[in-house]
Each structure stands twice: as structure tokens, then as C-alpha cells.
C-alpha positions in Angstrom: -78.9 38.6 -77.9 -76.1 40.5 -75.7 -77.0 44.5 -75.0 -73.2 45.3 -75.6 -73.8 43.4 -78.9 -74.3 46.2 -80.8 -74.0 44.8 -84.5 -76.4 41.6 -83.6 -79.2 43.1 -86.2 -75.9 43.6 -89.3 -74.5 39.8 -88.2 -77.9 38.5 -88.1 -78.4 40.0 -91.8 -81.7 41.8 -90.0 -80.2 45.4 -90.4 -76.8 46.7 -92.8 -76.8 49.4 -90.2 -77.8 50.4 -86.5 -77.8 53.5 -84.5 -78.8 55.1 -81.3 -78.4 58.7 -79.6 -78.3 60.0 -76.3 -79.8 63.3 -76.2 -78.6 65.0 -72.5 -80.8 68.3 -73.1 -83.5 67.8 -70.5 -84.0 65.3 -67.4 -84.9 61.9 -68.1 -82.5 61.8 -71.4 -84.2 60.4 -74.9 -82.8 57.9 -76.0 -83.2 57.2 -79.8 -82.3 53.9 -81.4 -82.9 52.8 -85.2 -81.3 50.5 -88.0 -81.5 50.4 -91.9 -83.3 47.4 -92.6 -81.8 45.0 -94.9 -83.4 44.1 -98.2 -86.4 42.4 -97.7 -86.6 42.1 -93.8 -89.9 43.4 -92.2 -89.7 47.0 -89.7 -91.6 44.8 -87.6 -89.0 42.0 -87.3 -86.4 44.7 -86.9 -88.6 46.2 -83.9 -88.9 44.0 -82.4 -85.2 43.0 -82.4 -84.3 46.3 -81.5 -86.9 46.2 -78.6 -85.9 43.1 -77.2 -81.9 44.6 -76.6 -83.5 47.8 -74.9 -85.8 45.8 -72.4 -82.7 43.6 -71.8 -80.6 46.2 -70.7 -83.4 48.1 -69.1 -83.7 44.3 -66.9 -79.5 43.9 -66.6 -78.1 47.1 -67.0 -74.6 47.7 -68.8 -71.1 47.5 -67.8 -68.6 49.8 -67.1 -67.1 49.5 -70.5 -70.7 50.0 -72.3 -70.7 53.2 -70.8 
């Protein structure tokens, strides 16, 4: 699973939708992430999914162009 893969969870039928906002209001930034689960797929797969994307970019970082 890429970081700038954004759609993995839709294209892996995990999610029909995924999201994530970068709220700039206050040193260190939240960030928020989330998905609509598909029919019948777990929050916990989904989570997890989602939390293995975020601790690979926290390891690798993004490009230029994710930015």
C-alpha cells in the first residue's frame, strides 16, 4: 500500500469513500483521516488499513507532488 495511493481502501472494495483534513489552526496541525466502510467490511479492517498508510508516511514521508 503506497501513501500517495489515496483510493487503495475504494479499489481494494475496503471503503466506497475516504477522507482526511488538515486543520492549520493551532501548532502541531490535526490531521483527521476517515472512510465509509463498504457493505459488510469491519471498522476494524478499515483501521487498520487506514493506520497502516499514516505510519508509512510518518516512516517515508511524501513527495513534492503529495503536497
Amino acid at each position: 500500500m503506497k501513501p500517495e495511493d489515496d483510493s487503495h481502501l475504494v479499489e481494494t472494495g475496503l471503503a466506497t469513500a475516504v477522507f482526511s483534513n488538515n486543520y492549520t489552526l493551532r501548532d502541531p496541525y490535526l490531521i483527521t483521516a476517515g472512510a465509509t466502510l463498504a457493505r459488510g467490511v469491519s471498522h476494524e479492517k478499515v483501521e487498520a488499513a487506514i493506520k497502516a498508510v499514516l505510519s508509512e508516511i510518518g516512516e517515508k514521508g511524501v513527495t513534492a507532488t503529495e503536497l
